[in-house]
Each structure stands twice: as structure tokens, then as C-alpha cells.
C-alpha positions in Angstrom: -22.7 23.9 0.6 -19.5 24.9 -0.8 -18.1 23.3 -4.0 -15.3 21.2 -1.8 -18.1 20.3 0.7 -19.9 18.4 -2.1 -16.9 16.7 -3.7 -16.5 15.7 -0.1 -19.7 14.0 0.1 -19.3 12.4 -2.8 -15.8 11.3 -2.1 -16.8 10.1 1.2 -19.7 7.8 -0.5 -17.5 6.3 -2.6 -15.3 4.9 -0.2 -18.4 3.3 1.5 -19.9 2.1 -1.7 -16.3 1.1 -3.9 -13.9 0.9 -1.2 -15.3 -1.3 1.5 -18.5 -1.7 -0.2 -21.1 -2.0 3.3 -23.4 -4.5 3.3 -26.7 -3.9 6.1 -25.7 -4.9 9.4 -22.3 -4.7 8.5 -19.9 -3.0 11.4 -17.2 -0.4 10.2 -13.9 0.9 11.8 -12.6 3.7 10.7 -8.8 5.2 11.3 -8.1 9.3 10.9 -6.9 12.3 11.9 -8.6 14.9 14.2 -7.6 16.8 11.5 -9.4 15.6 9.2 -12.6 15.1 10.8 -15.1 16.2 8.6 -14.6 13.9 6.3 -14.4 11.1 8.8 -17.7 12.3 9.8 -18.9 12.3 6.4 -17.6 8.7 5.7 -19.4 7.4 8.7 -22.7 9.1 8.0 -22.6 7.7 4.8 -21.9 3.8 5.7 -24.7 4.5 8.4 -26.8 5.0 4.7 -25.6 2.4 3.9 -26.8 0.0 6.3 -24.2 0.2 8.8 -24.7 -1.3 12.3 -21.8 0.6 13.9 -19.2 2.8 12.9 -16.1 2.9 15.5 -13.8 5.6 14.9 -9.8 5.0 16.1 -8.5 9.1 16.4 -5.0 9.6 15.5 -3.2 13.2 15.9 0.1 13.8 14.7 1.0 16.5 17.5 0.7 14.4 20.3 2.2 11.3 18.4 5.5 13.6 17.9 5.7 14.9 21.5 5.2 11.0 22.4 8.6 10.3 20.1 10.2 13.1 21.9 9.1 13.1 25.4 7.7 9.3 26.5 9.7 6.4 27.9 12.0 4.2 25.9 10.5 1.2 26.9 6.8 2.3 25.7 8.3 1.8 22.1 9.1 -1.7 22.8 5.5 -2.9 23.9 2.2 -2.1 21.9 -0.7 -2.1 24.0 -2.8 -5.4 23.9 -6.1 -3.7 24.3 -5.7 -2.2 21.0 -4.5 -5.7 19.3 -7.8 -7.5 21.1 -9.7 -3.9 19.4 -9.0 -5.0 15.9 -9.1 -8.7 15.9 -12.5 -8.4 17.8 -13.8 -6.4 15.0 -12.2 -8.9 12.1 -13.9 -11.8 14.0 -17.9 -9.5 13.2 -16.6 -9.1 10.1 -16.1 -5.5 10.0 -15.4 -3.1 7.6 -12.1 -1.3 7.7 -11.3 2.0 6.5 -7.9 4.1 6.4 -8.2 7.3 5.7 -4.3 8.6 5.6 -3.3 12.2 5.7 0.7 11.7 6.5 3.4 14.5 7.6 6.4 12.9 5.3 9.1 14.9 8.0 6.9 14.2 11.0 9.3 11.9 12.5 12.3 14.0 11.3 15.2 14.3 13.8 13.6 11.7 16.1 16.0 9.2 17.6 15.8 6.3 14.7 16.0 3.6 17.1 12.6 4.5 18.8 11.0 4.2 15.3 12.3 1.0 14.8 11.0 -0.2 18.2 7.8 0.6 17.9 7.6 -0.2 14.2 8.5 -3.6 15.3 6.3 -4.1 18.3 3.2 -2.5 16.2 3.8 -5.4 14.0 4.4 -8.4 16.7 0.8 -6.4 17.7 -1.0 -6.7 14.5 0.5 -9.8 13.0 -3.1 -11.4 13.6 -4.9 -8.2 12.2 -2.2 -7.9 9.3 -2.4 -11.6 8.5 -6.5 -11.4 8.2 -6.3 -8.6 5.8 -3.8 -9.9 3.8 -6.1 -13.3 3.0 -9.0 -10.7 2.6 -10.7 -12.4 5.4 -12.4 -8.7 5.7 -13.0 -5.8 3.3 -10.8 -2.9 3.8 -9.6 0.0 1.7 -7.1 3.2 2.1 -8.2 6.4 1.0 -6.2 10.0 1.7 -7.3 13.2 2.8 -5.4 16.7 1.9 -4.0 18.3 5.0 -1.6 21.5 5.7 1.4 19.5 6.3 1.2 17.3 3.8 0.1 19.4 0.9 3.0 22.0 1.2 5.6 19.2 1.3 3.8 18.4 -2.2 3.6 22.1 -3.3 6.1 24.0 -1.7 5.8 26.5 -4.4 2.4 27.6 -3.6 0.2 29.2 0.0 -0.7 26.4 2.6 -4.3 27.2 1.5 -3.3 27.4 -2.2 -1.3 23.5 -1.3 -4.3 22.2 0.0 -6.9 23.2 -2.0 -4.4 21.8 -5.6 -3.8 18.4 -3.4 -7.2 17.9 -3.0 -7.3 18.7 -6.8 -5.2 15.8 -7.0 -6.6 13.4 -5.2 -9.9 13.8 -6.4 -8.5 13.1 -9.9 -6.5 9.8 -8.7 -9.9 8.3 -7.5 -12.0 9.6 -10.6 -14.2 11.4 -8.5 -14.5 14.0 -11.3 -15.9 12.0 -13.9 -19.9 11.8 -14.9 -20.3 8.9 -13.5 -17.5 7.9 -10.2 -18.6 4.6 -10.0 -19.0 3.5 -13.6 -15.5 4.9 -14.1 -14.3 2.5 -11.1 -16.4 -0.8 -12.7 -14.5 0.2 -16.3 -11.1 0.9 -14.5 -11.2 -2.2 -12.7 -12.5 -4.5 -15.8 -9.2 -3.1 -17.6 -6.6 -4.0 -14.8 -8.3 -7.6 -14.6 -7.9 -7.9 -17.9 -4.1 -7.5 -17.4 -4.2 -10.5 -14.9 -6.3 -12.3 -17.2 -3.1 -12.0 -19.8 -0.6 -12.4 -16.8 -2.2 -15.7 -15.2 -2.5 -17.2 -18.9 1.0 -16.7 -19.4 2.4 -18.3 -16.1 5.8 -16.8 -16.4 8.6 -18.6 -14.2 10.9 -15.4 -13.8 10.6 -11.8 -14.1 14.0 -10.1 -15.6 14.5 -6.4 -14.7 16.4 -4.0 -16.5 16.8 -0.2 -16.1 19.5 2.3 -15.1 20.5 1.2 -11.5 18.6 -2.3 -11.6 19.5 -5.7 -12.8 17.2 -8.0 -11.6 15.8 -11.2 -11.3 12.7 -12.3 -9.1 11.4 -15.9 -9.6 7.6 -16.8 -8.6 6.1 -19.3 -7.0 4.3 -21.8 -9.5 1.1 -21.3 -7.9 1.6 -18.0 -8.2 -1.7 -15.5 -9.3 -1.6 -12.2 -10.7 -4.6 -9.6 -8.9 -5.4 -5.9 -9.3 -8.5 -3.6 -8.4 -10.9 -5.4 -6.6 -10.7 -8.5 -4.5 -13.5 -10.4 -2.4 -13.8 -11.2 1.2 -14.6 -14.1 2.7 -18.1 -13.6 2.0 -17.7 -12.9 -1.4 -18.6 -9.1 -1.0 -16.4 -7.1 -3.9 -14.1 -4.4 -2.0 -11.6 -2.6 -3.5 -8.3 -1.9 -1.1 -6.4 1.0 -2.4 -8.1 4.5 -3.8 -6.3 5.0 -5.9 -5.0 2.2 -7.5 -3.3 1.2 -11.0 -1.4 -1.9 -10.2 -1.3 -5.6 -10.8 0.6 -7.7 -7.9 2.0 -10.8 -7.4 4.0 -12.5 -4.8 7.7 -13.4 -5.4 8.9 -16.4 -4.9 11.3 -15.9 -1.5 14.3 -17.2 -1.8 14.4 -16.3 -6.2 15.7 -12.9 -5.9 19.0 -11.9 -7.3 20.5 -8.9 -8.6 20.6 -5.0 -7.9 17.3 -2.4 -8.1 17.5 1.3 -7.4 14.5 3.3 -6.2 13.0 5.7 -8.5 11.1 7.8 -6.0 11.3 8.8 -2.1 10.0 6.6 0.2 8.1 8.2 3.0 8.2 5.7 5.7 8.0 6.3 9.8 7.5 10.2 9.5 11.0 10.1 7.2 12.5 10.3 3.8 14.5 7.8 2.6 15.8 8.4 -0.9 18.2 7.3 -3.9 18.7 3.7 -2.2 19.7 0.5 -3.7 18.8 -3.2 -2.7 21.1 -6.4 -3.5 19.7 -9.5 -3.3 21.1 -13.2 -3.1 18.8 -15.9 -3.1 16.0 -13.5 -2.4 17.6 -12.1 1.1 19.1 -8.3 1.3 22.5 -8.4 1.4 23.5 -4.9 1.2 21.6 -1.4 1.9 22.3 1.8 0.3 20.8 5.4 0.7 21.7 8.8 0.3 19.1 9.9 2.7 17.6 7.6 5.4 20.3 5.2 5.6 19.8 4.2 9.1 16.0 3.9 8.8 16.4 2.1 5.8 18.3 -0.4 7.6 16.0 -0.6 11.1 13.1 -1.7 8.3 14.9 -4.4 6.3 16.2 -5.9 9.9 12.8 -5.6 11.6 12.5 -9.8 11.8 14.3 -12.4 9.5 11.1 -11.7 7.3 11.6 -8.3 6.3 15.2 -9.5 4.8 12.6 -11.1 1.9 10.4 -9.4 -0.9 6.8 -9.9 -0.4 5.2 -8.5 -3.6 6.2 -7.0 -7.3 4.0 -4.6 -8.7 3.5 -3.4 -12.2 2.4 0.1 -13.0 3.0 1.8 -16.5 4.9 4.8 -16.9 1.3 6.0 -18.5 -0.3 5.6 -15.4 -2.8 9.0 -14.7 -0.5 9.8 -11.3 2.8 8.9 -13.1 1.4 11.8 -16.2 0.1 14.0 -13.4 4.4 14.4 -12.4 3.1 15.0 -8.5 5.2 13.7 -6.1 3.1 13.1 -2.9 5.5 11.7 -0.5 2.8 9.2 0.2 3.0 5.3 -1.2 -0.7 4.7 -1.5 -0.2 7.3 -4.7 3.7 7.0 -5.6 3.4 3.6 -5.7 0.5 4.4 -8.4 2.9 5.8 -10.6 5.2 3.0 -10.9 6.5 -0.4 -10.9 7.0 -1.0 -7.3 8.5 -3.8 -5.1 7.5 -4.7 -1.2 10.1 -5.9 1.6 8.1 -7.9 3.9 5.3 -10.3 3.9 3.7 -11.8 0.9 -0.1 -11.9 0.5 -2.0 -15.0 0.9 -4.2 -14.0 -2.0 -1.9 -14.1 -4.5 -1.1 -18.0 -4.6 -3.3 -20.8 -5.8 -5.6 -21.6 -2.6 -3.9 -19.4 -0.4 -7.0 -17.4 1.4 -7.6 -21.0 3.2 -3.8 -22.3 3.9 -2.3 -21.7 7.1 1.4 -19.4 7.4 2.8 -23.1 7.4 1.5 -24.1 4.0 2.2 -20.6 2.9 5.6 -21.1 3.6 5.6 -24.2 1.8 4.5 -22.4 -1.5 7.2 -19.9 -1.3 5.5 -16.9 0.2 7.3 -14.4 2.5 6.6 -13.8 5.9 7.3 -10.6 8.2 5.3 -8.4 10.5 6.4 -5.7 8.1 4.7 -4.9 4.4 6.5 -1.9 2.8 6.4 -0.8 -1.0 9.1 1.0 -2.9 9.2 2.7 -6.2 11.4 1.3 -9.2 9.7 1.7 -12.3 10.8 5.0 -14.6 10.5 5.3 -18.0 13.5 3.2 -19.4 12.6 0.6 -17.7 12.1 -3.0 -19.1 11.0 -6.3 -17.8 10.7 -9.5 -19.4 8.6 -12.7 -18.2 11.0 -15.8 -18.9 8.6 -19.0 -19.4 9.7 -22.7 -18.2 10.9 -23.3 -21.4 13.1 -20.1 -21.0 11.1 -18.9 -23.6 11.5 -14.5 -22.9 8.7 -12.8 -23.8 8.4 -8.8 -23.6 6.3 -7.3 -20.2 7.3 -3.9 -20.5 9.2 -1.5 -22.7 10.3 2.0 -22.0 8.0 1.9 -18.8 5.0 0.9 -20.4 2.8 -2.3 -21.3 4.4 -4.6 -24.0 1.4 -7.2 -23.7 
């Protein structure tokens, strides 16, 4: 066994044991690439360990999902097929496991017609809306883990071979995860006791307003006053532990919808629908977008934020210190399951149910009434940098330091 065979392994039992944590009987669907089907195979052998009862695999190949862009019908990116919407909520309703294993082409999409990508970008989340809405109550345990592949790693190290790329990006992500300390899963319990402990300060606090302040942003975002602040792990419905994102270094909240005013500039490329969209700004009034700016992806930018009245709203505001291992690690991986890692980040779209007082058990009605967002689109974007501040304003208006110079003030 080769040394990248055994990292593998353990990799894969990590996201069995601290991702979706599998409990005996338990079901599992997994998403990847054919590409990256060793590990797939790996992750499913070791959840069978586990006490799996079934592991379904969903195959996804980039190849044939370009040539589909290019060559298919327009009117198959206005429907998404009901057999796979029945697939997932069937699987939510036996309480399955759900694991993402993402290995993205940033330009895969590059030079497709845009409004095909919006299209099916919308349908797929008309089609999901139940799915989307179960996972974001934590009805089920999921997680997202990544996987180094060709086309990803050279748009992260152009500088280097394609085998060279692959081999460092691996590198990479087996440092976000701390797979390559003594002990993976202590370093995950430690990791994850430290970001609670931030929400522990946070929910004390029960700030009314967040301030923003940085080159490029001047913003405000209020929150909901049931609002709660969570990070690392979270627990499903049968109060299993799961932890969602690997890696992760954030603490979220949900904004209140219609409380955000001001300007904020991104601080990082946003890969999103096989593009790059880069150097944009959002205004907001009353929490809706009111203006869209980009020097790159303008148009694709602008199909996202008019997917549904929803996506016109925030859904979530992270915080991420400068500090943070991926931010000091200055790799840029074109991917927001890491770049979001490195910074303070924001999300058009829905708001999790989660993150407000009760929420797991209130219906999209009652979630409305407490202020949370709703959209059939969840995207993050990257704000923080290191001159950034943010203050938490108290009811009293009371301003009390968050952040300073990109970086924990509390």
C-alpha cells in the first residue's frame, strides 16, 4: 500500500466516523465523481465497517455533464427529473446518511450559454427544495468532503506538473481536515470544543446588529432575536453528532432578512456553476440586492441573485479569522467548502432552520415569521481580509469589538 493509499483510508474513515458519524443499520448515500472512485469505494467500505445497511452511490462525471451544456435540449434545463427528487427524499425519510464528496472543475462551465446555467440551477432547486429544506433543519446527518483531481489541482497550482498539482492538493486537503495529526479524531473533538466555545461567547452576548467595516464594505446586517450562533458539529433528529463541512473553521448565524443595508465587496473568487465570478460588490436596502457588480461573471452573478424573490435576501453571515489554518496556508482552491474556511463569508439565499430559537420543529411559515430567509438557492461568498472589522451593537446600542484586523476581538 502506497503512502497516499493509506492517508486515503484513513481519510475515508474519518468522514464515516466525524462527518456523518454511521450508526448500525444506518443507510448512506454517497455523491462523486467516476473520477474519483477509489475513494468513494473506500468511503463506502468503510461505513459498511461501520454498520451500514446500504451504501447507494449517485455517479457524477464532468465530461458528459459539459457535452450535456453544450449539445442537449434547452428545455431539459428547465425541468429536473422527478425520479431523482423522489431518490433523495426517499432516503431522508430512512434516515440516511449523506455524503458529498466534491472534486469541482472551477472553468468547467466556461463559455457555456449562461442562461442554461441559470435554468437548470433554478429547476435543481424547485427539485430539491424538500431535500434542501431537510438538511438545512438537520433532519439527517450529512457532510462535504473534497477529493484532489487533475482539473482542479492545476487551476490551484498552475505553477507545478498535473501529477506534481495533485499530489500538493491533496497535501492540502489532508492538512485542512487534520488528517496528519497523531490522533485525527481527537484533533476534530478539540477543534470543535474551541469553535463552540466561540458560540458559547456569541449566544451570551445576543448582539442586535453586526457593523462591517473594511476596504470596499460598509455594512450592516441585523439578526433575528431568536437568533443562535453554531459551528462544527450539529445533531440530527436523533440526536446523533455529525459534523457538515470537512473542513470547517466557521461560526454562522442567520441574518435577519429584511436588516441588511450598506455595501460588501468580495475578497476571494467565487466558483459557482463551473464559473468564476470575481471582484463583485453587493448593495443592500432593507436586506434585498439592489445593485450587482463584477469584473468577471457579471451575468452569472446576476442569473444567481434573481433565481426566486429569495435569493434577492442573505441567508447566513459567517465568521472566520484571518488566522484561520487555510487563510495562513495562502492557497486559493477555487472551491467554497475551503475559501469560505479562510474568511468571513456571507450567503445569498435561504437561511438555516437551525440557527433560530426552535427552528428544527417550525414550519417555512413560522420561519418566516422569525425573520429567516427563504430561497431554493444557498450560496457563500468571501468578505473577510485582514483589515477587516466588525462590531456587535447590543439593544442598548452598546458596540462592542467582534473582530479587528481580521481576527478575534472576543
Amino acid at each position: 500500500m502506497t503512502t497516499l493509499e493509506a492517508k486515503l483510508g484513513r481519510y475515508a474513515e474519518l468522514i464515516v466516523k466525524v462527518g456523518v458519524n454511521i450508526q448500525p443499520g444506518q443507510e448512506v448515500f454517497i455523491t462523486g465523481s467516476i473520477h474519483m472512485a477509489s475513494l468513494v469505494r473506500m468511503v463506502a467500505g468503510k461505513a459498511y465497517e461501520a454498520g451500514a445497511s446500504n451504501v447507494h452511490v449517485d455517479w457524477t462525471d464532468e465530461a458528459l455533464s459539459r457535452m450535456k451544456y453544450e449539445k442537449a435540449a434547452d428545455e431539459v434545463f428547465t425541468r429536473f427529473p422527478e425520479f431523482e427528487t423522489m431518490k433523495r427524499n426517499d432516503f431522508v425519510a430512512r434516515g440516511a446518511a449523506f455524503i458529498s464528496i466534491v472534486s469541482p472543475n472551477p472553468d468547467l462551465l466556461k463559455g457555456i450559454d449562461s442562461k442554461r446555467i441559470g435554468n437548470f440551477q433554478k429547476a435543481s432547486g424547485q427539485g430539491l427544495a424538500e431535500f434542501r429544506r431537510a438538511v438545512q433543519a438537520d433532519k439527517v446527518s450529512w457532510t462535504i468532503a473534497a477529493a484532489s483531481t487533475e482539473d482542479w489541482a492545476v487551476k490551484v497550482f498552475p505553477k507545478l506538473t498535473a501529477e506534481e498539482a495533485v499530489e500538493q492538493l491533496w497535501e492540502a486537503i489532508f492538512t485542512s481536515v487534520r488528517l496528519n495529526a497523531a490522533d485525527p479524531v481527537k484533533a476534530w473533538e478539540e477543534h470543535n470544543a474551541l469553535l463552540h466555545s466561540k458560540c458559547d461567547i456569541l449566544n451570551g452576548r445576543r448582539f442586535q446588529k453586526l457593523q462591517y467595516r473594511a476596504p470596499g464594505t460598509d455594512l450592516t446586517i441585523e439578526l433575528p432575536e431568536k437568533h443562535i450562533w453554531v459551528g462544527a458539529s450539529s445533531t440530527n433528529t436523533n440526536n446523533v453528532p455529525f459534523m457538515a463541512n470537512m473542513p470547517t473553521e466557521e461560526v454562522f448565524t442567520v441574518p435577519l432578512k429584511t436588516g441588511t443595508n450598506g455595501y460588501v465587496s468580495s475578497t476571494k473568487p467565487l466558483s459557482y456553476a463551473g464559473n468564476i465570478i470575481d471582484g463583485f460588490k453587493l448593495t443592500f436596502e432593507d436586506g434585498r440586492i439592489i445593485k450587482v457588480e463584477a469584473e468577471q461573471g457579471q451575468e452569472i452573478l446576476q442569473q444567481l441573485v434573481d433565481s426566486d424573490e429569495g435569493s434577492h435576501y442573505l441567508g447566513e453571515v459567517a465568521l472566520v479569522p484571518h488566522e484561520s489554518p487555510i487563510s495562513q496556508s495562502n492557497v486559493l482552491f477555487y472551491n467554497t467548502l475551503f475559501d469560505e474556511n479562510a474568511s468571513n463569508h456571507l450567503a445569498i439565499g435561504s437561511g438555516y432552520a437551525f440557527n433560530v430559537e426552535g427552528g428544527k420543529e417550525m414550519t417555512p411559515e413560522e420561519l418566516a415569521s422569525c425573520g429567516v430567509n427563504s430561497s431554493i438557492m444557498h450560496v457563500d461568498f468571501m468578505i473577510g481580509s485582514a483589515q477587516m472589522d466588525i462590531d456587535g451593537v447590543l439593544a442598548d446600542g452598546t458596540v462592542e469589538p467582534i473582530f479587528r484586523k481580521g481576527n478575534w476581538a472576543i
